[in-house]
C-alpha distance (Angstrom), angle and dihedral (degrees) to the residues before:
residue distance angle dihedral
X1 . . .
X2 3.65 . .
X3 3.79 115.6 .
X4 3.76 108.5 -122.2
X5 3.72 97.1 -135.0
X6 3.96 115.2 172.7
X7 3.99 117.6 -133.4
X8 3.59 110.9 -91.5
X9 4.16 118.0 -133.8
X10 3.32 129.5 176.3
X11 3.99 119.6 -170.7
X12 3.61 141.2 42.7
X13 3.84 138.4 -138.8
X14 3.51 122.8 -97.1
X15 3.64 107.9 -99.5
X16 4.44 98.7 10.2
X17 3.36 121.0 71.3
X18 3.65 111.0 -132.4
X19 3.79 128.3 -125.1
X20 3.96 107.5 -96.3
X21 3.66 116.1 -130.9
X22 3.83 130.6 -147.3
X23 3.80 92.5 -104.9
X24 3.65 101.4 64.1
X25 3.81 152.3 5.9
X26 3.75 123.1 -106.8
X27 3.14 122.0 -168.3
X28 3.63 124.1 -175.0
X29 3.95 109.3 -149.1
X30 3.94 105.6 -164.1
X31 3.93 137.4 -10.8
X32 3.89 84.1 -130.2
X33 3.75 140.5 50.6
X34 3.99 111.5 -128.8
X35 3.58 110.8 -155.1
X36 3.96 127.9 -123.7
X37 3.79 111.3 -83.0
X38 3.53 91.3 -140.5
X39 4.47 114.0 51.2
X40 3.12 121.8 -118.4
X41 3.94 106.5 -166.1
X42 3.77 108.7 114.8
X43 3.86 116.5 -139.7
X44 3.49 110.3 -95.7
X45 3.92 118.8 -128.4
X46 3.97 135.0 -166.4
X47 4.54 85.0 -108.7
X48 3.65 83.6 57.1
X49 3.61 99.2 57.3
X50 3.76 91.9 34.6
X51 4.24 84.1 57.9
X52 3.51 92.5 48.6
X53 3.27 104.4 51.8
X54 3.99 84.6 57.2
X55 3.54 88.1 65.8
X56 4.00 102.1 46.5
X57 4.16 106.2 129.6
X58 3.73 111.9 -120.4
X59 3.79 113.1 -121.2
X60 3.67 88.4 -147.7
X61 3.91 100.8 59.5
X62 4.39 101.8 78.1
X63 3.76 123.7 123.9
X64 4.09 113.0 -163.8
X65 3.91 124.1 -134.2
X66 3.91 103.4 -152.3
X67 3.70 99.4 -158.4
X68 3.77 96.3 60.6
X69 3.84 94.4 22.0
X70 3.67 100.0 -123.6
X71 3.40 140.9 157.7
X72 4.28 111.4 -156.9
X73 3.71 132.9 168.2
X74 3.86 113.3 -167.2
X75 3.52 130.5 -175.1
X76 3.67 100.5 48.4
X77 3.80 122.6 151.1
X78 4.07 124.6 -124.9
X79 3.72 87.3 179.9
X80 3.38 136.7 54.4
X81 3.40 103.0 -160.7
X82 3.96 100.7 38.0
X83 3.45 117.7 132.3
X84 4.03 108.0 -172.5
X85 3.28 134.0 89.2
X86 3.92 101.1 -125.3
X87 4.37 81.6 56.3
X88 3.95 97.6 109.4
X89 3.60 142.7 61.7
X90 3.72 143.9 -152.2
X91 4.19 131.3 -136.3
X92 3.66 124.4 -150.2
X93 3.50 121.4 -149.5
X94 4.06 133.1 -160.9
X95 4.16 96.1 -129.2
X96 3.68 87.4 -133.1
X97 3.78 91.7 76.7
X98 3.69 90.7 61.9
X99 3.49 150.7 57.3
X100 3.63 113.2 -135.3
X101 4.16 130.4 -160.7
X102 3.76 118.1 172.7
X103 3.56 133.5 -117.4
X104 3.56 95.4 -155.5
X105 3.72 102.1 -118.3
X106 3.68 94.4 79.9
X107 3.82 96.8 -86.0
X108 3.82 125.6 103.5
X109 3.58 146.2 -136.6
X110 4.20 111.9 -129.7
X111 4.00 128.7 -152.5
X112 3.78 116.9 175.4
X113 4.35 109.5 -101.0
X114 4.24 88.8 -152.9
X115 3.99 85.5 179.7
X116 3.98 98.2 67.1
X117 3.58 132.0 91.6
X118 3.40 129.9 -149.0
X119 4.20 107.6 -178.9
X120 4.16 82.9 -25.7
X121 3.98 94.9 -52.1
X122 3.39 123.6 123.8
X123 3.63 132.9 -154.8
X124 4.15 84.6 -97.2
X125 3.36 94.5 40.3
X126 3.71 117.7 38.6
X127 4.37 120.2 109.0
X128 3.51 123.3 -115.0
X129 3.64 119.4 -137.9
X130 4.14 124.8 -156.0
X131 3.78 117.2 -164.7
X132 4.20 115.0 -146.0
X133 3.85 95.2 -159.6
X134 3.70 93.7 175.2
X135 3.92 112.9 123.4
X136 3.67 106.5 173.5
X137 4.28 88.2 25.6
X138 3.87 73.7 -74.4
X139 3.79 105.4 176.9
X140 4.05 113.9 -119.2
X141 3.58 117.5 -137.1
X142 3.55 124.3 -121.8
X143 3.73 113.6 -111.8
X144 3.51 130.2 -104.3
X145 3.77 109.4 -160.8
X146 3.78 140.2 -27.3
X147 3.91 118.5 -25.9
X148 3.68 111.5 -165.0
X149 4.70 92.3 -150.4
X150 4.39 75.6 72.9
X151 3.66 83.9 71.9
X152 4.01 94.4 76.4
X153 3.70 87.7 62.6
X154 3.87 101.9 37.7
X155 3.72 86.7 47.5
X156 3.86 93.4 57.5
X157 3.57 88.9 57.5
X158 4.27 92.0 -94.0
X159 3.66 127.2 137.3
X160 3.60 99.8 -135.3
X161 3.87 109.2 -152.1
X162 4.13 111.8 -171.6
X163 3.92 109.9 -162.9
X164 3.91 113.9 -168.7
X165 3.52 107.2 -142.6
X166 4.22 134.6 178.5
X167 3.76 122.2 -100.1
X168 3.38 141.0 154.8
X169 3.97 101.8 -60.3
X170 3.93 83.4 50.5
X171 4.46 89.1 160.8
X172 3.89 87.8 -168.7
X173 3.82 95.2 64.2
X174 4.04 94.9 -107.5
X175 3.44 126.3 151.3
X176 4.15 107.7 -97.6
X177 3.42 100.6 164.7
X178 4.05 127.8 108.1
X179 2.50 120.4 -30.3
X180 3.80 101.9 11.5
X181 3.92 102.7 80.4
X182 4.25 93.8 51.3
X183 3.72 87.2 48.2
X184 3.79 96.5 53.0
X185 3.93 82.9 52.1
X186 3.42 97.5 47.0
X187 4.40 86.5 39.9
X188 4.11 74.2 54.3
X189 4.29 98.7 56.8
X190 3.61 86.7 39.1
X191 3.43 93.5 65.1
X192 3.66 92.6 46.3
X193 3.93 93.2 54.3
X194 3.48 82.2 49.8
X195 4.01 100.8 60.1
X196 3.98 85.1 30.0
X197 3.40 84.0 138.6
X198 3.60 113.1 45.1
X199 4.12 91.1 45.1
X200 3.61 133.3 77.0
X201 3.87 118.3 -115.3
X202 3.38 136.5 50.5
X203 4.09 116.0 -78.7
X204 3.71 92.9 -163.6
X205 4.07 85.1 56.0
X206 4.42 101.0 58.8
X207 3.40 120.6 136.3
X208 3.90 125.6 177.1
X209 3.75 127.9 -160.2
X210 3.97 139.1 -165.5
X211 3.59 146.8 134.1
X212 3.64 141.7 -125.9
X213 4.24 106.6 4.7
X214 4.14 76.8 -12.2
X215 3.78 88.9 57.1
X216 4.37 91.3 41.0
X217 3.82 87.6 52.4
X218 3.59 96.2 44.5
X219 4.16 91.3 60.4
X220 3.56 91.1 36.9
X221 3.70 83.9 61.6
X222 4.03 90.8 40.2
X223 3.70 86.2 59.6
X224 3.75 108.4 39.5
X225 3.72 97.5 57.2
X226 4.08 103.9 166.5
X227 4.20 92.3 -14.9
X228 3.40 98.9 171.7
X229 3.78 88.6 -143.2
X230 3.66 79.8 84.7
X231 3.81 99.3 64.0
X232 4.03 110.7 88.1
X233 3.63 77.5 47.6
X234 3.88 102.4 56.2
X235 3.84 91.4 33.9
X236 4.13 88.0 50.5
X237 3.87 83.4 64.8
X238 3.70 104.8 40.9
X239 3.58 94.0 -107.7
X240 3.84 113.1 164.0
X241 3.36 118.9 -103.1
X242 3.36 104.7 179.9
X243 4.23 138.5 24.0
X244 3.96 123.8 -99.9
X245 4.06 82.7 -105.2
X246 3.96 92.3 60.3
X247 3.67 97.3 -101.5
X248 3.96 125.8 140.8
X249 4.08 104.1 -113.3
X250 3.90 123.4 -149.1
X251 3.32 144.3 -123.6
X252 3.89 110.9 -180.0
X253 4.11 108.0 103.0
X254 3.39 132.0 -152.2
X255 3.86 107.9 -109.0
X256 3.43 137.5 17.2
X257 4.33 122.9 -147.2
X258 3.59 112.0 -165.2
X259 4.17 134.0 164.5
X260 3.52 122.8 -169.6
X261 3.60 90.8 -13.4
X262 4.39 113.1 -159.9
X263 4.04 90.1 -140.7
X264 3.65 140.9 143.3
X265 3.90 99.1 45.6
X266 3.70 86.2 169.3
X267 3.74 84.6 79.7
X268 3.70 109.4 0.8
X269 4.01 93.5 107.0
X270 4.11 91.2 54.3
X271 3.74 90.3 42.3
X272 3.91 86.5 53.9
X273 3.36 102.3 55.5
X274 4.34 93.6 41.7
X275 3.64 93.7 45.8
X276 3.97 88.6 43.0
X277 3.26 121.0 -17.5
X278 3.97 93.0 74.4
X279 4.01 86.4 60.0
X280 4.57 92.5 54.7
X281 3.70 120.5 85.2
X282 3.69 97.3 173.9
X283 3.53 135.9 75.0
X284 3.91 116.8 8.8
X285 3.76 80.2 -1.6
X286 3.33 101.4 57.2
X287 3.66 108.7 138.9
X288 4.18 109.5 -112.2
X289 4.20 90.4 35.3
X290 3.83 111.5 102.5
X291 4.15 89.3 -125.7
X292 3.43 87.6 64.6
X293 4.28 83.4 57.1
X294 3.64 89.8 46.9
X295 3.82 88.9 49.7
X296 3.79 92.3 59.2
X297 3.73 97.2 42.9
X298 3.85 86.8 49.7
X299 3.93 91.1 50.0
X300 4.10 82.9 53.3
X301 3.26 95.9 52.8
X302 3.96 100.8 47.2
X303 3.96 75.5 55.0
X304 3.57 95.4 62.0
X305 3.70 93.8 36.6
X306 4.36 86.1 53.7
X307 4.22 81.9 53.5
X308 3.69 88.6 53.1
X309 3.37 111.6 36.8
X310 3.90 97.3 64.8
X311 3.66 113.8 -136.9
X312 3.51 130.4 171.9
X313 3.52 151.1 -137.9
X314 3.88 127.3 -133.0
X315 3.50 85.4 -95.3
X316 3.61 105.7 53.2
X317 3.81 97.3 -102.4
X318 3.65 118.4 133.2
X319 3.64 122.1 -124.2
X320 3.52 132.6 -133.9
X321 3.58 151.6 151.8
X322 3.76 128.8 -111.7
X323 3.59 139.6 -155.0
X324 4.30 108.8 -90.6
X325 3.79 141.9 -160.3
X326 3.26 93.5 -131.0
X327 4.00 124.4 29.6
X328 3.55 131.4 8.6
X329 4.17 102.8 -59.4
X330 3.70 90.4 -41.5
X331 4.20 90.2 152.7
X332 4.02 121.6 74.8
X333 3.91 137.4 89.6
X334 4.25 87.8 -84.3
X335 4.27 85.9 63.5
X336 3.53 92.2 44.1
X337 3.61 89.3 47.9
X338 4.12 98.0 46.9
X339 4.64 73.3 42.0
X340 4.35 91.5 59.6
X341 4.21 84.5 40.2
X342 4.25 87.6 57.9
X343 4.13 84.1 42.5
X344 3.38 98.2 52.2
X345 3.48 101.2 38.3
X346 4.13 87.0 52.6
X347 4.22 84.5 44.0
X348 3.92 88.1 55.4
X349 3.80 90.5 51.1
X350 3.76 92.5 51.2
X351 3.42 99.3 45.5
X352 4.05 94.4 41.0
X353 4.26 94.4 51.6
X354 2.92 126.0 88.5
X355 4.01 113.2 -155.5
X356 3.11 135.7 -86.3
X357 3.53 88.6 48.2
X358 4.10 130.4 -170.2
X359 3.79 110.7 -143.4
X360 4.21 110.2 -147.1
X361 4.05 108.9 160.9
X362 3.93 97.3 -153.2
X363 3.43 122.4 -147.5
X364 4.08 124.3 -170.8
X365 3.61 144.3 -178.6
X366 3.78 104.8 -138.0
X367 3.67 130.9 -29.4
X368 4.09 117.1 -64.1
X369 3.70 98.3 -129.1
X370 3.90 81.4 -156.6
X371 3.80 86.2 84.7
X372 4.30 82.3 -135.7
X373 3.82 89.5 111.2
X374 3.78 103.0 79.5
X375 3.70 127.9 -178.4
X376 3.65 127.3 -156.2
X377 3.73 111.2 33.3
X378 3.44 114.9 -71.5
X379 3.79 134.4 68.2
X380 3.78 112.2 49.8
X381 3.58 95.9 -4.7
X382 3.88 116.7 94.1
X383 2.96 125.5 -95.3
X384 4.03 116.6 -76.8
X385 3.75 88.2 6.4
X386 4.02 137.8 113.0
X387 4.05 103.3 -141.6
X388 3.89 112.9 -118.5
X389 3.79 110.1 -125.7
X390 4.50 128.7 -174.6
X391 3.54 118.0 -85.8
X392 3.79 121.9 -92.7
X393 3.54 119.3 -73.7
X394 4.09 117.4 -147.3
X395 4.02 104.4 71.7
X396 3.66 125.8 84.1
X397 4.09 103.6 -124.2
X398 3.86 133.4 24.3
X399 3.66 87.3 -109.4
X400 3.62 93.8 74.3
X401 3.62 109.9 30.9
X402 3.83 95.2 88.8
X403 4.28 93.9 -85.8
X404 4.05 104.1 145.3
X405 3.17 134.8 -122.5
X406 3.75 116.5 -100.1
X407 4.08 116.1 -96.4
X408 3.39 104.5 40.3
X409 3.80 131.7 140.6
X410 3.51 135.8 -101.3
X411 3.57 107.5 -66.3
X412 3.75 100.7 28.7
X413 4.26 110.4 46.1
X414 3.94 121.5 62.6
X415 4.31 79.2 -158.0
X416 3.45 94.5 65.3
X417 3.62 114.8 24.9
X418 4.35 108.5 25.6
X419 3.63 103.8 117.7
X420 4.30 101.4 -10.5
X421 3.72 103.2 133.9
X422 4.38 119.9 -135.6
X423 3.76 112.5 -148.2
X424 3.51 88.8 -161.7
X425 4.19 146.2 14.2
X426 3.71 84.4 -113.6
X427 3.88 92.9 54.7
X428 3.61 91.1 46.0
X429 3.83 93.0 50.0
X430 4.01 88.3 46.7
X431 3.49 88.5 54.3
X432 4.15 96.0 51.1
X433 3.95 82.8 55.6
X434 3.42 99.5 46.3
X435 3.78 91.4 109.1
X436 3.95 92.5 47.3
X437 3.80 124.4 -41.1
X438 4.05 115.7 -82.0
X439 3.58 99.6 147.9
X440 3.71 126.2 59.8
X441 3.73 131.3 -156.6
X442 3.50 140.3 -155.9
X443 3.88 106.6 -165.8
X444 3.43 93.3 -165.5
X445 3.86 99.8 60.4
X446 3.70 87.4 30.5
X447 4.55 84.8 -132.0
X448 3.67 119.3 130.4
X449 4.05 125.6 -160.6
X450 3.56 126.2 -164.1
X451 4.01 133.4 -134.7
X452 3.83 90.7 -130.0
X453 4.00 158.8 -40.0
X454 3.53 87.8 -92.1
X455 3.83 93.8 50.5
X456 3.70 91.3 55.0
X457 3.84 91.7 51.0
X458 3.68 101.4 47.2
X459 3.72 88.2 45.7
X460 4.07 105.1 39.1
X461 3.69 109.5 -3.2
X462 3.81 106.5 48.7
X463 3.99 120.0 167.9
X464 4.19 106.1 -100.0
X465 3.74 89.4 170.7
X466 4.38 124.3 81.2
X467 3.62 123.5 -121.7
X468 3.89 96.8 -64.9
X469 4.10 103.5 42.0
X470 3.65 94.3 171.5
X471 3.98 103.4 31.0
X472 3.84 108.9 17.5
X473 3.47 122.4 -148.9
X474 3.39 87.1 -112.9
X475 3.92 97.0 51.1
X476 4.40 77.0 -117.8
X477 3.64 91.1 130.4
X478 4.39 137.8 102.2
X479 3.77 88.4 -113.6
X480 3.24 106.6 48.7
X481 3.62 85.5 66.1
X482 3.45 84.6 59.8
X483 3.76 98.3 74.8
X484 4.01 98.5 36.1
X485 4.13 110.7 157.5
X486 3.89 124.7 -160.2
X487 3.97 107.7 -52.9
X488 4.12 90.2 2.7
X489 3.74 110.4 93.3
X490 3.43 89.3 -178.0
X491 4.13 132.1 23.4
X492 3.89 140.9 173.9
X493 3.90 106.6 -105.4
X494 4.83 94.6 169.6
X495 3.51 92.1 113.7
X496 4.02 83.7 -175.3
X497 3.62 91.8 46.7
X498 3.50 84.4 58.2
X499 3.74 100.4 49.0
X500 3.31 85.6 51.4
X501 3.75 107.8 54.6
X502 3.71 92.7 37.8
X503 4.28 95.7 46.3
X504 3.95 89.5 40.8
X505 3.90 95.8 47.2
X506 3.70 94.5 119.0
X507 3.76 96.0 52.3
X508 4.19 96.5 40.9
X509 4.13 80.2 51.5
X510 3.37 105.4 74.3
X511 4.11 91.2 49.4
X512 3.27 139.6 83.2
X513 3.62 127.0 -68.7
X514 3.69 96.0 2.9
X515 4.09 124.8 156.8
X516 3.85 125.8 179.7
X517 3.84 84.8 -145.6
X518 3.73 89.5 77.9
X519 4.00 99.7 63.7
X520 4.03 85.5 38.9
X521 3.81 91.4 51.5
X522 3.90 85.7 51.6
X523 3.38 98.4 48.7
X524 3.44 96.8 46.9
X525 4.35 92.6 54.0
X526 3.53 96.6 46.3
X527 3.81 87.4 54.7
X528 4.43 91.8 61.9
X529 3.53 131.8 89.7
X530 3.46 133.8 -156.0
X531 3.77 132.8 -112.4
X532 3.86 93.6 -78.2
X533 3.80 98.8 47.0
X534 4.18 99.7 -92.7
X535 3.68 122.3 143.8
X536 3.56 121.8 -132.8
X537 3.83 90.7 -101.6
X538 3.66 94.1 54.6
X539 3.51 97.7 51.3
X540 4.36 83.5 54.7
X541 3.58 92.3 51.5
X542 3.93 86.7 48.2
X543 3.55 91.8 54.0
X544 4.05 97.4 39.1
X545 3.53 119.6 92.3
X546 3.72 95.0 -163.0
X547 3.85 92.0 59.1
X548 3.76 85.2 69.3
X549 3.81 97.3 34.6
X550 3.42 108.6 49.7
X551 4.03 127.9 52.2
X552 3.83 98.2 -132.6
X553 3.81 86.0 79.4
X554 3.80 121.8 60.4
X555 4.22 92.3 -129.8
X556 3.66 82.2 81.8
X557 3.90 123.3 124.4
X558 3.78 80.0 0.8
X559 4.27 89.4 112.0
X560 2.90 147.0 52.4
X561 4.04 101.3 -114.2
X562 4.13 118.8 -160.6
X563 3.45 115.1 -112.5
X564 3.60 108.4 -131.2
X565 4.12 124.9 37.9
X566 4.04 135.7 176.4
X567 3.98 117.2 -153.2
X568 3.68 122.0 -174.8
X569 3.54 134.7 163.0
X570 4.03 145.4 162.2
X571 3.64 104.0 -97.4
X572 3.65 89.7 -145.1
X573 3.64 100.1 62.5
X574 4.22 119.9 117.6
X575 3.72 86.2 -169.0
X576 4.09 85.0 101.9
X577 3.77 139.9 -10.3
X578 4.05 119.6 -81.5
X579 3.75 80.9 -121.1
X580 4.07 88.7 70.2
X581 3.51 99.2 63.0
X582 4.42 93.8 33.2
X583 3.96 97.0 48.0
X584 4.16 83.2 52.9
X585 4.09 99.5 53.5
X586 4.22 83.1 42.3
X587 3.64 95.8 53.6
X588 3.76 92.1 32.9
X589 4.36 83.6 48.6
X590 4.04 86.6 51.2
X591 3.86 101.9 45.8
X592 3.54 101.3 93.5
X593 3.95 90.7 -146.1
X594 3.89 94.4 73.7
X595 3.65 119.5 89.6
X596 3.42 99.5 -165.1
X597 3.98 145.9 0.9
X598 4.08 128.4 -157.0
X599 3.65 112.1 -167.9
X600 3.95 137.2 175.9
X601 3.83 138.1 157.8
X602 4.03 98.1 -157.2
X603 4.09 107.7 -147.8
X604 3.40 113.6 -124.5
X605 3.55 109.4 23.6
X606 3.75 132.8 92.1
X607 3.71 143.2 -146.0
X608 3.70 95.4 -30.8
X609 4.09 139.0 92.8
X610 3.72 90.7 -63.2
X611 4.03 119.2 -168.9
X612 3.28 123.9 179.8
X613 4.13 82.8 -135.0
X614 3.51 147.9 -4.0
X615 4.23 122.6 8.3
X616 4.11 111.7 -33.9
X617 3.89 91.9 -135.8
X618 3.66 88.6 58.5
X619 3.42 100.2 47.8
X620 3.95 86.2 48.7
X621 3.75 89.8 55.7
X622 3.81 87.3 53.1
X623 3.58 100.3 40.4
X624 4.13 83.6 54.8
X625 3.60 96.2 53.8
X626 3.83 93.3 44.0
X627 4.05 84.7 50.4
X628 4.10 88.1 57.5
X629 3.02 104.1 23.6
């Protein structure tokens, strides 16, 4: 049987609250936008209009496709003093927003139509959308011509807008590491306030969408609207800071998309280990071995940083963490709130399925543009089925890219769930429990509670990644590309890893597997800057949305944040902490420049564009046009 999943949509319009749906939480933040206490317009000077005018787009430069009925240009420069070859984007436009005369050598010459509709856009009125298809921080390469999975977008009224950018599998030798891949973006929606005027769609209406690193950049740009820790950056590449008229341009957007986003580094490795590193004893974190020390001490400390940082729930408490009997401050109103997360997801599952239902945990690298990759269990899936996807790409060994440990439950283990078929919800919950009972059912409501965080870990969510998930001790992991320097490919950027190894030397000694070279190695990385002069923490904070979200850090009010953001991931995933993807919708519910926030975990699934129903890039078409609309 068909699963009878509910349409996901995330977003709301300005001044209406929208109608919530089964499949995820909205929450709308504020009725008004309050703007950044500190500016940030950049002065304009004479060398920025004389650069921008280098990069006005001709009018007279379109080629057509017929099938889709699209005008494109490709190739075009948002920089100019960029030097790779992933440094240029392309725009897509529905031909009904256009007037079109040839020039005879199949190119055309464009004026805006403003009196045709496309889906009840306009030429003036219609969103752009920006994919970041970077899992890893992958870079995406700029296209070269007409690609017929644009048509989904251009169809739906969209002008779809696809900016190469670098990353870290740069194959010309560029620099794709923070904060080079956000500022080829932002280079990217410069451009487009730039030509505002001679492009169809709406500038002040751009949202971008990815997954994985893809889905990490894409809030990092959400958040960092017009930072102007961004500047030396965009003016190293030529990008235009300012219109042919004299104006400062833009580059905040007005929504943000992101599954299973990789984000907050600053304290992604401590959330790791309290979240579920605490609950391992094998491995790095095998008791007696001084990583399994460092594992606790970094679980305490993400504690105290939860007790600082402020976050709320949707009732105005604060969170926090308290001191427990058993674990390491596993009790308080934040672990009863990550607790009702786990429930709810589980309670969406229930109430979504339809029975007999075929458990697949999917797994992807990236989004599929395509659309034919569908999360959730309708759309191209079969009926009654989650569709099985490829592992993640972005991490150098199977043991850290989110793959499970063997003997998990249903839900969490691609041994003992991918393709086993559950007659029933109360066959499925039997078979969660078959290793001891953590989740409890009541058949008649069709709800399910669990015993406890920790249940749900050691049974679905297991750690897959050593002591170090984010910057490994052995600078072996994705992200520690991320912060390379001259003549270091890779480098240690944990400042509280650091502290931590270096103050606790004495203790971490006398156990096994210790070296002093780790807490030297530290030291010495979060000492280098990068070619422009930034330290290692400054290149975080450019590349953490919560340093501009949230008021325990002093990037706050400091951007221009967009207003309305989606957030889904697999519950299942060991690619990151639950805590990643919960600590951004709380600070992104308590900044008072977000309108709205759509948020679900969906049970089952794993690092991958999960949806609680249907196919992820339609459900981001519709949660766009809800967010306008």
């Amino acid at each position: 049987m068909r699963p009878k999943r509910v349409l996901t949509i995330l977003g709301c319009v300005s001044a209406v609250a929208l109608v919530l749906t089964a499949c995820g939480s909205t929450k709308k933040t504020s009725s008004t936008t309050k703007a950044p206490v500190t500016t940030t317009s950049q002065k304009v000077t004479k060398s920025d209009v004389s650069n921008a005018k280098k990069l006005l787009i001709s009018n007279k430069k379109w080629k057509y496709n017929a099938k889709n009925k699209v005008y494109y240009q490709v190739g075009l420069k948002y920089g100019t003093k960029t030097k790779s070859t992933y440094e240029s984007m392309g725009i897509y436009v529905p031909a009904s927003y256009v007037n079109a005369k040839s020039n005879g050598d199949k190119t055309y010459t464009l004026t805006l139509n403003t009196k045709n509709k496309v889906k009840g856009y306009t030429s003036k009125t219609a969103p752009m959308v920006m994919p970041v298809n970077a899992p890893g921080y992958a870079a995406q390469a700029a296209p070269t011509g007409y690609d017929s999975s644009t048509a989904k977008f251009t169809k739906a009224g969209f002008i779809y807008v696809e900016a190469g950018f670098r990353g870290l599998n740069n194959t010309d030798k560029s620099n794709g590491s923070s904060p080079w891949g956000v500022t080829d973006m932002k280079a990217a929606i410069r451009t487009l306030h730039l030509n505002a005027n001679r492009l169809a769609g709406d500038t002040s209406r751009i949202f971008t969408f990815g997954m994985s690193g893809g889905g990490a950049e894409s809030a990092v740009v959400g958040a960092t609207g017009n930072s102007r820790g961004y500047t030396k950056y965009l003016k190293k590449i030529g990008a235009p800071m300012a219109t042919a008229s004299g104006k400062h341009t833009r580059d905040n957007v007005d929504g943000a998309m992101a599954w299973c986003p990789i984000t907050s580094l600053d304290t992604a490795n401590e959330a790791y280990e309290w979240n579920m590193g605490q609950y391992s004893n094998s491995g790095t974190r095998k008791s007696g071995t001084w990583t399994k020390a460092l594992s606790n001490d970094m679980a305490k400390n993400f504690a105290q940083y939860i007790n600082k940082i402020g976050l709320k729930d949707e009732n105005g408490k604060t969170l926090t963490l308290k001191k427990s009997k058993t674990g390491i401050y596993t009790s308080g109103s934040y672990e009863k709130y990550l607790k009702k997360e786990i429930e709810t997801s589980l309670n969406n599952f229930l109430k979504d399925t339809t029975f007999p239902y075929k458990a697949s945990n999917s797994m992807t690298a990236g989004m599929n543009i395509s659309g034919s990759n569908t999360s959730g269990t309708t759309g191209a899936a079969k009926s009654g089925t989650k569709p099985s996807g490829k592992l993640p790409s972005g991490s150098k060994s199977g043991k850290s890219t989110g793959t499970k440990p063997s003997g998990n439950m249903p839900g969490g283990s691609s041994s003992s769930t991918s393709n086993k078929t559950y007659k029933t919800a109360k066959a499925y919950i039997k078979s969660l429990n078959k290793n001891g009972t953590w989740v409890k059912y009541n058949a008649k409501k069709n709800t399910a509670t669990i015993t406890s965080v920790k249940a749900f870990i050691k049974n679905s969510k297991e750690a897959s990644k050593d002591v170090g998930a984010f910057d490994g001790l052995n600078r072996q992991e994705t992200e520690n590309g991320l912060f390379a320097t001259s003549g270091s490919s890779t480098n240690h950027f944990d400042s509280t890893m650091s502290k931590l190894i270096n103050n606790n030397s004495s203790k971490y000694s006398k156990l096994k597997n210790y070296k002093s070279s780790y807490g030297k190695a530290f030291k010495s990385d979060l000492k280098k800057t990068d070619a422009e002069g930034s330290t290692m923490q400054e290149r975080l904070n450019l590349y953490s949305p919560l340093y501009y979200l949230s008021s325990y850090y002093k990037g706050y009010n400091t951007s221009n944040v967009a207003k309305y953001w989606r957030i889904r991931t697999g519950i299942d995933q060991t690619d990151t902490a639950l805590t990643t993807e919960t600590n951004l919708k709380l600070a992104l519910q308590q900044n008072k420049q977000v309108k709205s926030v759509n948020f679900a975990t969906v049970w089952g699934e794993g690092h991958t564009t999960a949806e609680r129903s249907g196919n992820y890039l339609t459900n981001f078409i519709k949660w766009v046009n809800k967010s306008v609309k």
